[in-house]
C-alpha positions in Angstrom: 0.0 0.0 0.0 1.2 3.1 -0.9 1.7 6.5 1.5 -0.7 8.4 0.3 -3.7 5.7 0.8 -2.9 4.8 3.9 -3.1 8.3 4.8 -6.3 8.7 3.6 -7.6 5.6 5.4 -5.8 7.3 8.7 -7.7 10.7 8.3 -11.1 8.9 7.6 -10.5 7.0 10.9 -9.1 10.2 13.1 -10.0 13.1 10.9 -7.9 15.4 9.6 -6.2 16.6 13.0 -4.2 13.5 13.3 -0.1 14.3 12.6 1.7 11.6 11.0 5.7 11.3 11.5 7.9 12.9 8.2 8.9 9.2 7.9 5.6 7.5 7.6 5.6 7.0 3.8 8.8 5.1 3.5 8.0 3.0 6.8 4.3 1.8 5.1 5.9 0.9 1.9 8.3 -1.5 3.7 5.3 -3.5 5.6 3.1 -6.0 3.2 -0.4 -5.2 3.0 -1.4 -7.5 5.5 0.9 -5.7 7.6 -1.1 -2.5 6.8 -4.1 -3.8 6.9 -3.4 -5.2 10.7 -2.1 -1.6 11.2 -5.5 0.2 10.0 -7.5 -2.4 12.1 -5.5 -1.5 15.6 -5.9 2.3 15.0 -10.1 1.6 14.6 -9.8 -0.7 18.0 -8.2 2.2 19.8 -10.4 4.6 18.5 -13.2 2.7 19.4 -11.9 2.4 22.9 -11.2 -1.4 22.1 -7.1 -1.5 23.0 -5.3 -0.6 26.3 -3.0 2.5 26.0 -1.3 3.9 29.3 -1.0 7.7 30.3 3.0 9.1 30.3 5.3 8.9 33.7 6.0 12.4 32.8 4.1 15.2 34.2 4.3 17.3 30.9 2.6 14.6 29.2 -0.3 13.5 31.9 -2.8 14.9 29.6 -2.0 12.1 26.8 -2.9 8.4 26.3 -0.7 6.4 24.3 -0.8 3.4 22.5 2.1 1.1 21.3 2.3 -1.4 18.9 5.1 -3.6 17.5 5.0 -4.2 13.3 7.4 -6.9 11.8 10.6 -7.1 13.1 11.7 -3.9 13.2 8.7 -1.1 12.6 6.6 0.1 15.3 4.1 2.5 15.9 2.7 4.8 18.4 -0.3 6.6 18.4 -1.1 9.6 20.8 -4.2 10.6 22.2 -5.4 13.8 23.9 -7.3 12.7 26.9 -11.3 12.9 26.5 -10.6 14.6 23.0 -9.0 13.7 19.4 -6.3 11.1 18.3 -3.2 13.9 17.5 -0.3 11.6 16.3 0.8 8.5 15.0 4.2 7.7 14.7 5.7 4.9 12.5 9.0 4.4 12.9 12.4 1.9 13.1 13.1 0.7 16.3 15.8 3.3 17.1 13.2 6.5 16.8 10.4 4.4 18.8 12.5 4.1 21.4 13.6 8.0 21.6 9.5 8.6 21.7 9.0 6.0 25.0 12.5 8.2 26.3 10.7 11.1 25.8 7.1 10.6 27.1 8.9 8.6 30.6 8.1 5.1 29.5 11.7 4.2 29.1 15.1 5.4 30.6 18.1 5.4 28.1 19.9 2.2 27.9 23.2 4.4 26.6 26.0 4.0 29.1 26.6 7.1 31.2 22.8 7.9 30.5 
């Protein structure tokens, strides 16, 4: 599936608020469609309050809920909710920038040495 369609199915699901990541288009070319497919079906269960998301250790972020999800072996994807209002991000990324996003929101302390 190309970028542009699964953006299109994103917005008709969240409307056009929700932000999507600079690198979203070359992280949904590199999943199979079944892949995408599977992706488009967990952003419907959280919208429809079907999936358990979290709310951030950090206090700058207590107003969020987040959802994670893991996508192949190496893509994942995180999806950011204002709490009691709209869906405002989904990021789909490699491993490396996923974990930077759970650094930043508190989920995650930095496994670099001296960190």
């Amino acid at each position: 599936m190309e970028g542009k369609e699964a953006r299109q199915k994103l917005c008709e699901i969240f409307g056009s608020q929700i932000k999507l990541n600079k690198d979203f288009d070359k992280h949904i070319r590199r999943l199979k469609d079944s892949m995408v497919a599977e992706l488009i079906e967990w952003c419907i269960r959280c919208k429809e309050n079907k999936e358990i998301g979290s709310v951030p250790q950090k206090k700058e972020f207590k107003n969020l809920y987040v959802f994670f999800r893991k996508i192949g072996s190496d893509i994942r994807a995180v999806l950011i909710k204002e709490q009691n209002s709209d869906f405002i991000e989904l990021i789909l990324s490699s491993h490396k920038t996923y974990d930077q996003a759970r650094l930043k929101l508190g989920y995650k302390r930095s496994s670099y040495y001296g960190s």
